[in-house]
Every structure is written in C-alpha cells, then in structure tokens.
Backbone as CSV, one residue per row, in Angstrom:
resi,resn,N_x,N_y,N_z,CA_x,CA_y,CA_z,C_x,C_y,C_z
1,UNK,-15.495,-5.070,-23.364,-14.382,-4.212,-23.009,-13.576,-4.906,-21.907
2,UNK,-12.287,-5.316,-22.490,-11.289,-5.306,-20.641,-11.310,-4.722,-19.699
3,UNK,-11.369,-5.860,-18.607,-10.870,-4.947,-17.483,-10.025,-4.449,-17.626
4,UNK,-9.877,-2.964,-16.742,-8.599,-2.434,-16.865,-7.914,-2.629,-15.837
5,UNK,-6.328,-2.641,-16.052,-5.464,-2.673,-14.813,-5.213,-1.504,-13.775
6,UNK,-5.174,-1.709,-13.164,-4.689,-0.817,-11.896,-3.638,-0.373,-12.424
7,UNK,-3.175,1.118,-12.058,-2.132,1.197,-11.916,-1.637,1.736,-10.308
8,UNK,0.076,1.791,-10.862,0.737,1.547,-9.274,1.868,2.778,-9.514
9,UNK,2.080,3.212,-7.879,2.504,4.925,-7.495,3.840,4.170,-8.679
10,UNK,4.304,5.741,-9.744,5.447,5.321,-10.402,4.950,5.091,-11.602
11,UNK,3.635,4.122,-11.890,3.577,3.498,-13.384,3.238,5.231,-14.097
12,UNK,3.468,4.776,-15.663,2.862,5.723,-16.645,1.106,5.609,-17.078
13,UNK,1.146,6.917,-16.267,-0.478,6.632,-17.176,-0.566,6.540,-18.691
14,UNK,-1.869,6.399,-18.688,-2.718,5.951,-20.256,-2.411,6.986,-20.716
15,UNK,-2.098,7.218,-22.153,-2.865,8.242,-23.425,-3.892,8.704,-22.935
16,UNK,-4.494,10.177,-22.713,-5.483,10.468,-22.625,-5.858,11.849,-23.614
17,UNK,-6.983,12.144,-23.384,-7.496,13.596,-24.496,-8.008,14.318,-23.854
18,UNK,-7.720,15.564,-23.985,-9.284,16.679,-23.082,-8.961,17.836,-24.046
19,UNK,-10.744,18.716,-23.292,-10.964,19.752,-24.497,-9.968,20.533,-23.853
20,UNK,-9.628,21.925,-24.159,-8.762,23.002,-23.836,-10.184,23.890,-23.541
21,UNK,-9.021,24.855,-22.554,-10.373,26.437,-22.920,-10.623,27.006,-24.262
22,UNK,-9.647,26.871,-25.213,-9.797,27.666,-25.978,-10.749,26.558,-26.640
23,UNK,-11.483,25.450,-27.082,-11.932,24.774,-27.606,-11.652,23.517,-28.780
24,UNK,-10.123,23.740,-28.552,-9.256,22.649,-29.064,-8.993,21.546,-28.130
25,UNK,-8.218,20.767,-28.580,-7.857,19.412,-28.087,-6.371,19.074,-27.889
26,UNK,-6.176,18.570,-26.377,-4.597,18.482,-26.257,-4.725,17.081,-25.308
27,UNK,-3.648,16.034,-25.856,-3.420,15.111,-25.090,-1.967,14.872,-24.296
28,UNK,-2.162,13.847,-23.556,-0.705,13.737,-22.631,0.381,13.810,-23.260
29,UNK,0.074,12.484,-24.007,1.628,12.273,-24.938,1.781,13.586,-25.643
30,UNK,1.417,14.561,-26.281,1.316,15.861,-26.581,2.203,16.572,-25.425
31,UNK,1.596,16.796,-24.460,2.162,17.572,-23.321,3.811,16.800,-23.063
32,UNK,3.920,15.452,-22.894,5.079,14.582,-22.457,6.468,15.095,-23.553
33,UNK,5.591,15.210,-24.870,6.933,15.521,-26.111,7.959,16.565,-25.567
34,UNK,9.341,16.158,-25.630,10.173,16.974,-25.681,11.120,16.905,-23.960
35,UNK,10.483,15.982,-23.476,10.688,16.026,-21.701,10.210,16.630,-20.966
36,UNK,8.882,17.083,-21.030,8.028,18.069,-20.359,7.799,16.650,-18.993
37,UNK,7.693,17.104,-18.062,6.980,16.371,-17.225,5.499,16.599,-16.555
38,UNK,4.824,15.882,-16.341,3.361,16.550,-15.605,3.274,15.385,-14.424
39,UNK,2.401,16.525,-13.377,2.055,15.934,-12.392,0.363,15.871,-12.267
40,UNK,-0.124,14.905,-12.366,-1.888,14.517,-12.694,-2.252,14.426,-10.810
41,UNK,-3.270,15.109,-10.986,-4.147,15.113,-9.182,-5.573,14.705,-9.366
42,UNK,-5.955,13.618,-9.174,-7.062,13.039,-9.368,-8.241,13.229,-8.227
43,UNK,-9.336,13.573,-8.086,-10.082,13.718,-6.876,-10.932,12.926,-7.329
44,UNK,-11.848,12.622,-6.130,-13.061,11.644,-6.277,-13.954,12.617,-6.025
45,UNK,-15.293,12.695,-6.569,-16.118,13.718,-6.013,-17.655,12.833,-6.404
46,UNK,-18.553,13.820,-5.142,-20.219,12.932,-5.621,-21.228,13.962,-6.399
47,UNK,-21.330,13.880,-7.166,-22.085,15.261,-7.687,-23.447,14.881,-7.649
C-alpha cells in the first residue's frame, strides 16, 4: 500500500464512506453533489 500524502489547510479531502443511522451508506462526493459544502472536524482520541 502507498504512503499516503498529507494533506494541507485548503486541499480536498479523499472520497470517503460511512454507515448512516438509519443503516445505509452515504459518501462525501454524495454529500458534495449539487454545491453542498461540508465542514469535516477530526479529533484524535485514546480509547
């Protein structure tokens, strides 16, 4: 597998996927269609 690149304040994140509550599946580019914008908040945590 590649390393992956860093990204930098500004770049576009990756394609990504997650489940929904309801138990379906919704990804970014999904959410992005149409000019939607999103703002992603990433935390670090130690579980």
């Amino acid at each position: 597998m590649p390393k992956a690149e860093k990204l930098q304040v500004g770049d576009r994140a990756p394609d990504f996927t997650l489940p929904t509550l309801s138990g379906s599946s919704i990804s970014l580019s999904q959410v992005l269609q149409g000019g939607k914008r999103v703002v992603l908040a990433l935390f670090r945590s130690y579980y």
